[in-house]
N, C-alpha and C positions, 0 to 999 in steps of 0.2 A: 047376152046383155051388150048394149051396143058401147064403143070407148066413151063418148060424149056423158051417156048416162052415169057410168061407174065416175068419172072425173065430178061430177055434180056429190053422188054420195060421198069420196072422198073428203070432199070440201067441205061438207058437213060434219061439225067436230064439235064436241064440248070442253070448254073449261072451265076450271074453277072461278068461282067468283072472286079471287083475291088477283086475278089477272087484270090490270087496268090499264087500258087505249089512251087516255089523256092525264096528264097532272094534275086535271081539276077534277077528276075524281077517287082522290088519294083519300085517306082518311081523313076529317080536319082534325086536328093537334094532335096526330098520332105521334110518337116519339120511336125512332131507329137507333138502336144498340150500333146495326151495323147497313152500312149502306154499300153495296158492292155492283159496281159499274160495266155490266158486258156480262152478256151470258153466255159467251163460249164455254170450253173443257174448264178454263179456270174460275170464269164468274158460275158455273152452275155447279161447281164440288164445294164450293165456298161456300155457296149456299145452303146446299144441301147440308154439308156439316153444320156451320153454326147454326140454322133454324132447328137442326135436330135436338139442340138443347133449348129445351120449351121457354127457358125464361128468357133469351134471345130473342129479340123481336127486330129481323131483318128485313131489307129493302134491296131488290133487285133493279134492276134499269136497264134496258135491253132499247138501244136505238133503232132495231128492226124490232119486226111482227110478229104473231107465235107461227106455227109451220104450215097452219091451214093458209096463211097465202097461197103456195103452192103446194098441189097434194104428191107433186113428183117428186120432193124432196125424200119422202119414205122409199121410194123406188130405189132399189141399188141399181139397177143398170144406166137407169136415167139421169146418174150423176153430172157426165159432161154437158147436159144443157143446162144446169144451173149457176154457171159462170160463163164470160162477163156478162154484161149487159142485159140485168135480170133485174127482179123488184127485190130480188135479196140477198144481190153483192151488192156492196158500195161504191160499186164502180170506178176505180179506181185506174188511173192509165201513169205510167213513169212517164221522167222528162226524158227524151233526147239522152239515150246510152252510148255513150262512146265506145266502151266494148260491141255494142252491137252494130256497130256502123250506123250509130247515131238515129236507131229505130225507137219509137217510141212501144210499149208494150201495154197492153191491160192486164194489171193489178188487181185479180180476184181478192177478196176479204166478205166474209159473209156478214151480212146484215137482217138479222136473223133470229131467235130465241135457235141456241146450239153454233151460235156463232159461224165458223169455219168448218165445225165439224156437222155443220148440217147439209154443207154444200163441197164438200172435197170429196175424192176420190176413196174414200173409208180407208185406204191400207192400213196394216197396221202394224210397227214395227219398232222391235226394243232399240235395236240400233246396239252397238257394241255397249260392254259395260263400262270398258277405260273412257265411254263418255263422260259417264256420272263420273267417274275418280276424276277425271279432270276438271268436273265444277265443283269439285270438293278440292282437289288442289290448288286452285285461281280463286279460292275464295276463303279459304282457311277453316272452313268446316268440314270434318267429316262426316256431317249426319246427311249431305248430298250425295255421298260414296254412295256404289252399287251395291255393296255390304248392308249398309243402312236401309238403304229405300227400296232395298228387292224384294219384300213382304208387302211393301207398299203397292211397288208395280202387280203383283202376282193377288191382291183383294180387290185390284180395279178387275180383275176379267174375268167373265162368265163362258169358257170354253164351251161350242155347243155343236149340234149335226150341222153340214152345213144343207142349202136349203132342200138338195134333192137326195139327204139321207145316205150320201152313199160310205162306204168303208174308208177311215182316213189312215188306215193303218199305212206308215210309213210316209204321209205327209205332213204328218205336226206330230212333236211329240207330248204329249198331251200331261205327264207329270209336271212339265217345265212352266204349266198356264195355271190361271184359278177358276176356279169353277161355280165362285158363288158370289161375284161382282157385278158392276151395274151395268158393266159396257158388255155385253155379249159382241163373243169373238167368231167369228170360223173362217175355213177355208170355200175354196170357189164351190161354188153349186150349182153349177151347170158345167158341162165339157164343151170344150175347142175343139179343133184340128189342130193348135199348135201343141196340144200337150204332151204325148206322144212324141213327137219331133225334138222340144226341147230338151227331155228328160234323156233322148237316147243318145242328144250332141253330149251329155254332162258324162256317159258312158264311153262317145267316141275324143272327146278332146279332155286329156287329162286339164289342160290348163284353167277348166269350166266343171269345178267337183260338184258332185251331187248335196245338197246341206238339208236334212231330213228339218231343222229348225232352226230358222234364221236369229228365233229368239233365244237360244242357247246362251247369249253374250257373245259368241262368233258368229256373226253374220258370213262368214264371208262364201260364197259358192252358189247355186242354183238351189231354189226352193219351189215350193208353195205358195203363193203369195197369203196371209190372213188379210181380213176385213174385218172393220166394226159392223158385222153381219150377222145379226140373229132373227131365227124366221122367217127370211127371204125378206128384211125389210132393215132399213137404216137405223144402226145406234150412234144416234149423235148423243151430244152431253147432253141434249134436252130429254131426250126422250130416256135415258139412264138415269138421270140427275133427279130434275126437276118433275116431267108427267110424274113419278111414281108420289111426292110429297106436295100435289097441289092443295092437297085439303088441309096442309097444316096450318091453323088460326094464327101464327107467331111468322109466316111469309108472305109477303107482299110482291107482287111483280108489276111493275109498270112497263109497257113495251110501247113501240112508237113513238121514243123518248130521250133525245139526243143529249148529254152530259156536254157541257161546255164547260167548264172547269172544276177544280176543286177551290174553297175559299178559305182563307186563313180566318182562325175562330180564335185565335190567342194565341201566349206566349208561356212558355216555362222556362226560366233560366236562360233565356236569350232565343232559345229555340222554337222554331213556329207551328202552331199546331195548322195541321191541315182536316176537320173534321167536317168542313160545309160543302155539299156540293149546288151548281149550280144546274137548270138544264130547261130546255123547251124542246117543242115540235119543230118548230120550224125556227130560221132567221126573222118571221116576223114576231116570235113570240107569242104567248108575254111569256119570261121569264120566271121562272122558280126557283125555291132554292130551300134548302133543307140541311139541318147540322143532324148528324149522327154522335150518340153520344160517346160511345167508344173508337170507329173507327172506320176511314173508307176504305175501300180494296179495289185499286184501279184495275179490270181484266178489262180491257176495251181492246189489247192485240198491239202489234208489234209497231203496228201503223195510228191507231188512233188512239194508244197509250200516251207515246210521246208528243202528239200533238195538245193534249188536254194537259200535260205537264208543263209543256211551254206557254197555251193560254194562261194558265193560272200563277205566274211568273217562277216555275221553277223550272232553268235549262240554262244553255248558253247565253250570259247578260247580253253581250254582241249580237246575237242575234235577234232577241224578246228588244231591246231597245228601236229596233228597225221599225216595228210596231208600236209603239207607243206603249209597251208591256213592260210596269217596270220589275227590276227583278225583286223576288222575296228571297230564294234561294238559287247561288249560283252555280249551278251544274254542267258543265260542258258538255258531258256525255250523252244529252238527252237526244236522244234522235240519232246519235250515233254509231259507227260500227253496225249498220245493220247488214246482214250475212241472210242468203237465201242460198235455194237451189236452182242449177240452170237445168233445164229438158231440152234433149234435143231429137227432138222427134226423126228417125230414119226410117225410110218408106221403101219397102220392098214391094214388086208386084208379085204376085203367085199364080198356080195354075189350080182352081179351086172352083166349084160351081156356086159356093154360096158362102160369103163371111158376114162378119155383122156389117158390111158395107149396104148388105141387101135390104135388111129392117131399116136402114131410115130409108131409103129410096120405095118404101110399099108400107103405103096406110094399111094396108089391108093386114097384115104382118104384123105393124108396130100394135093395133087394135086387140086383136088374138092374142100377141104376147103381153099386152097389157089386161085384157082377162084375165088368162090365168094368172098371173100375179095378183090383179084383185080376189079373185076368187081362194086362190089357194094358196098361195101366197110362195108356187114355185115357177119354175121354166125359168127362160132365159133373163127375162128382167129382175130375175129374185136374186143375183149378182153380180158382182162389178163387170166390167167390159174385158177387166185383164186375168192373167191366171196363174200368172208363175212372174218371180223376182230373182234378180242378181246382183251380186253385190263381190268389186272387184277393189283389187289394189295396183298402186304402180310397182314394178319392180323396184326393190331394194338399190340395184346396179345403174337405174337408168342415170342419163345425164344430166335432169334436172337438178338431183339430188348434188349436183358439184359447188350450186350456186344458190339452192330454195333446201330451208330444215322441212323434214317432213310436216305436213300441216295435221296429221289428225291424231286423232287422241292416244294411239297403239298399234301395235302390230295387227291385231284384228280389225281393225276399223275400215272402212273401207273408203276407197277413193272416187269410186262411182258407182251406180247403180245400173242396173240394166231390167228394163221389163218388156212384156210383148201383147200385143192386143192384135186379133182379129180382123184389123181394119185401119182404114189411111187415116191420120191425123199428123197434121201442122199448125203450124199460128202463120202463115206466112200466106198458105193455099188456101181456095176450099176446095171440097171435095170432090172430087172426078165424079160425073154421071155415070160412068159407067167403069167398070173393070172391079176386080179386086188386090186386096191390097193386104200385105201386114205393116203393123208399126212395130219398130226395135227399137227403144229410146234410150238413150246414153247420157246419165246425167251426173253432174257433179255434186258430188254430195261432202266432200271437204275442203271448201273454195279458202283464197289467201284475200280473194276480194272482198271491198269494204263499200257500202254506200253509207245511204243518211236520208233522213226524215226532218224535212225542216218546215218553217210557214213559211205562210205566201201571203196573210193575213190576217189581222186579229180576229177575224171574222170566225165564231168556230165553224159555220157552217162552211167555208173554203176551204177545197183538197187540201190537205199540204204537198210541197213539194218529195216526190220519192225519185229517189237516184237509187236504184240496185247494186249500183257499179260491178255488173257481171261483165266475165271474160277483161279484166281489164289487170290483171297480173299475168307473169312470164309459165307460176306452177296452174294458174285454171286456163290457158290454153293450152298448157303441153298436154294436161289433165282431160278434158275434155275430149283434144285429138286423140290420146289412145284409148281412152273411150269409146270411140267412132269406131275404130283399129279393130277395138278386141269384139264388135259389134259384127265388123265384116266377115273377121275369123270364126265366128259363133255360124255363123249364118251359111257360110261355106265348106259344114262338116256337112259329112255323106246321108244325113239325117234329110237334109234341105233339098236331097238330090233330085230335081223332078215337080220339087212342089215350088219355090222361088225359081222365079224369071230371072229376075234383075233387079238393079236397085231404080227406083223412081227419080226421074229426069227432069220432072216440074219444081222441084225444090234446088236443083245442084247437087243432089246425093252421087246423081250417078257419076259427074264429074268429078268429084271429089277424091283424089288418091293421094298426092306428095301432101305430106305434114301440112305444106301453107296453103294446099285448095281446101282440106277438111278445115282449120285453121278458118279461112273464109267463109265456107259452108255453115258452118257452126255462129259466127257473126250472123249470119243473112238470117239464121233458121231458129235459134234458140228462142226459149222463152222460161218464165218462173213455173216451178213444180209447187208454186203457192206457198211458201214455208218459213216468210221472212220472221229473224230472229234478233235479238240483241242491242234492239234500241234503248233501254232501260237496263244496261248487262249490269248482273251482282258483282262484286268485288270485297275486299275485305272489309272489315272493321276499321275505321278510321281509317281506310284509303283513299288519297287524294284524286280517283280514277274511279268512274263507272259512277253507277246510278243509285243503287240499291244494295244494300246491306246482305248477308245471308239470311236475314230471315222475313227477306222480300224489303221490308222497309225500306223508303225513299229517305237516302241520306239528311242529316243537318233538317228532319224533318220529325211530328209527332203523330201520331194516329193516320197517316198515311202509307197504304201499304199496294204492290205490285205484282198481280198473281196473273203471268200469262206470259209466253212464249218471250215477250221481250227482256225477261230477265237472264234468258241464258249468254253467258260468255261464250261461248260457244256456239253457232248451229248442230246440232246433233246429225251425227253421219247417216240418218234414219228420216221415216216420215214421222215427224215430231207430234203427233199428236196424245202417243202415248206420253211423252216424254210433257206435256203439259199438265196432263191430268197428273202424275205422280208430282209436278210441281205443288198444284193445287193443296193432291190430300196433305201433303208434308208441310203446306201454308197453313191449311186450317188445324192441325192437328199441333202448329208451334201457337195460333190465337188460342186456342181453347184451353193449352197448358198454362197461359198467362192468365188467365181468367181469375 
């Protein structure tokens, strides 16, 4: 069957008929219990739960498409062409980073039915447990502790083979996982030439232990990497969430369907209710609008959460004033403190006859292995590109520690990441015609830097402004450099002897040695691991800081509520995607106790 063909059947998809393209073909005078905005991991568990209770009559709102836009998105290997500059990211580019030598970067954010989690890289990772006790401590609940919501995390996952069936014995421990959740998990399904290599440096360099499972609550050491991979095909929240409950009469989904604000519906005791939401297709309209009679649940993401907070006048008055937005409620924190992760792609050459550098250079190749994937849904495209993860700390001893408090959550927690792929990738290069290559990326995963999400416009349909502000503290460049550090030392155990060349010259890798050329290198090369977090961060009960209450509520506010990645005070030292979804079930599972 030729690629063109199979790409035609893929596209072809049925949905339920409660799925609706326009606003104007919404029910007339149906009435929403609950309106909840963004179908990533948080708007599609929300949903999911509340619709589950029949007399619940919910309303979803997804500003991208369902996934039959592109049928690549089910593809795990075909993950990295789904951002930037696609029909469902948002395309999003930051201003001018001063950390980065004032390069501007693109702002993946999925726009999408499955949000982010229909176009990232699937990993999937608990991340230390002193994360959660730390948003149970900055926030005054224990029911965020890892005690609390570890039952939670372990009914989201459906542990499964991964796609080429083989023996995992000894790369996940598999009591640690659940087995009858919506997200189906596994590990890689198909094999490298790096794996092997990796696993034997975790043998030759004590400094690089072997971690049979990074989900234990200690991350720290070389693993396995998991994906949200079941059956050689992508588990985003859509397809765990939502495909399984489209036939239920009591949910509604509207897609292709932008939220411009939420509207104030009245008042209780001084206090504003925010129950109406606002929303069109396009800037030219027409406008719609709709009150929910219980409650709306903002999941729009880290970036277009707090934007639709400040259209609707709750954020910084100083800043909504610039606009001609006046304020309802005054929040400062809105758009604030947001916290991400930096990548920093390092490029070794190797002596290899064939990496994944080869499949994108031969249609002939990419065709074949897109067969089998259609057909049987194994080989190489039925898993991600990478295959193995690491997760480091800075020494206890170093010298940053004489002038910077540790930034993460615990002794276990970890200070970078480290992962390895097959093949050359940057944000700076493209890719070389010719030769091969691995990537080793070295990423900060407990940064001290702070950016922000502001407007540029009352306009909802204009970006707002994103500042990262990556690399721009004294502890995420010490952090990052020894990152690079422990990257070079990994690389030059006797494992690597004969298959790495050298480090690649067209980015500055290979220049890069004293503290301040990596330090540079790192500026010129970095870019986001897509994971921004903390614009809407929770805080206590009547504390004069943060956004959101612990039980998501947006402060000094009524029937307004925040389920998604920006509520964390924290970035989790992890790829956050799990760490959203366990958001989620513990949001809907605090609506449904009030009920």
């Amino acid at each position: 069957m030729q690629y063109f063909v199979l790409l035609a059947l893929l596209a072809v998809r049925t949905v339920s008929a409660t799925v609706y393209t326009d606003p104007s073909q919404l029910p007339a005078f149906k009435k929403y219990d609950y309106i909840v905005v963004g179908a990533g991991p948080g708007g599609s568990v929300v949903a999911n739960r509340l619709s589950a209770k029949s007399s619940n009559k919910v309303l979803l709102i997804e500003a991208g498409s369902t996934t039959d836009i592109d049928p690549t998105i089910d593809v795990p290997f075909l993950c990295t062409g789904l951002a930037p500059n696609t029909i469902v990211d948002w395309n999003y580019t930051t201003v001018p980073l001063p950390g980065l030598n004032g390069r501007s970067i693109a702002y993946p954010r999925g726009k999408v039915m499955g949000g982010s989690s229909s176009i990232n890289y699937m990993v999937w990772t608990r991340g230390p447990t002193s994360d959660f006790d730390r948003f149970a401590a900055v926030t005054g609940d224990r029911g965020w502790s890892w005690e609390a919501v570890s039952q939670i995390g372990k009914n989201i996952e459906n542990l499964v083979p991964p796609a080429d069936g083989h023996n995992t014995a000894g790369q996940i421990i598999p009591s640690i996982h659940g087995t009858n959740g919506p997200v189906q998990i596994s590990v890689q399904g198909y094999p490298t030439d790096l794996d092997s290599r990796v696993f034997a440096t975790t043998r030759e360099l004590p400094e690089f232990p072997f971690n049979e499972d990074t989900s234990s609550g200690n991350p720290l050491g070389i693993s396995w990497s998991q994906f949200s991979v079941g059956g050689g095909i992508r588990y985003s929240s859509y397809v765990a969430y939502i495909q399984p409950i489209l036939s239920r009469p009591n949910l509604d989904i509207l897609v292709n369907t932008q939220v411009t604000k939420v509207i104030k519906t009245g008042t209780v005791r001084g206090v504003p209710i925010f129950t109406g939401v606002q929303f069109a297709t396009s800037a030219a309209g027409p406008f719609h609008t709709l009150t929910a009679t219980t409650e709306v649940i903002l999941s729009a993401g880290a970036i277009n959460t707090p934007q639709i907070l400040m259209l609707s006048g709750i954020g910084p008055s100083a800043q909504l004033s610039k606009f001609g937005i006046k304020t309802l409620v005054n929040l400062p924190d809105v758009g604030q403190h947001l916290q991400d992760h930096v990548v920093l792609p390092n490029v070794f050459t190797v002596n290899a006859t064939f990496t994944q550098d080869d499949i994108a250079r031969n249609a002939t190749l990419i065709a074949e292995d897109y067969e089998q994937w259609a057909l049987y849904k194994t080989g190489q495209f039925a898993t991600a590109p990478t295959a193995e993860i690491g997760w480091g700390r800075i020494p206890a001893n170093s010298a940053i520690y004489r002038t910077v408090d540790d930034p993460s959550s615990g002794p276990h927690a970890p200070h970078f990441e480290l992962q390895w792929a097959e093949a050359f990738a940057s944000f700076v290069q493209p890719t070389p015609a010719t030769g091969h290559y691995l990537m080793f990326s070295s990423n900060l995963v407990s940064p001290t830097s702070r950016g922000s999400v502001t407007l540029t416009s009352s306009n909802p349909f204009a970006f707002p402004s994103i500042d990262t502000g990556f690399l721009t503290s004294a502890f995420d460049i010490f952090a990052i450099t020894e990152a690079v550090k422990a990257a070079k030392r990994f690389m030059a155990a006797p494992a690597w002897k004969g298959y790495v060349t050298g480090r690649y010259e067209g980015t500055g890798f290979a220049d890069a040695n004293t503290d301040a050329e990596i330090a540079e290198y790192a500026r010129n090369n970095a870019a986001t691991v897509f994971h921004p977090t903390g614009t809407a961060m929770m805080s206590p009960y009547g504390a004069n800081h943060g956004v959101t209450n612990p039980d998501l509520t947006v402060k000094n506010t009524l029937g307004l509520r925040v389920v998604d990645a920006s509520v964390f005070p924290y970035v989790p030292a992890a790829h956050p995607q799990f760490h959203v979804y366990v958001i989620a079930e513990r949001a809907a599972q605090l609506i449904l106790e009030n009920l």
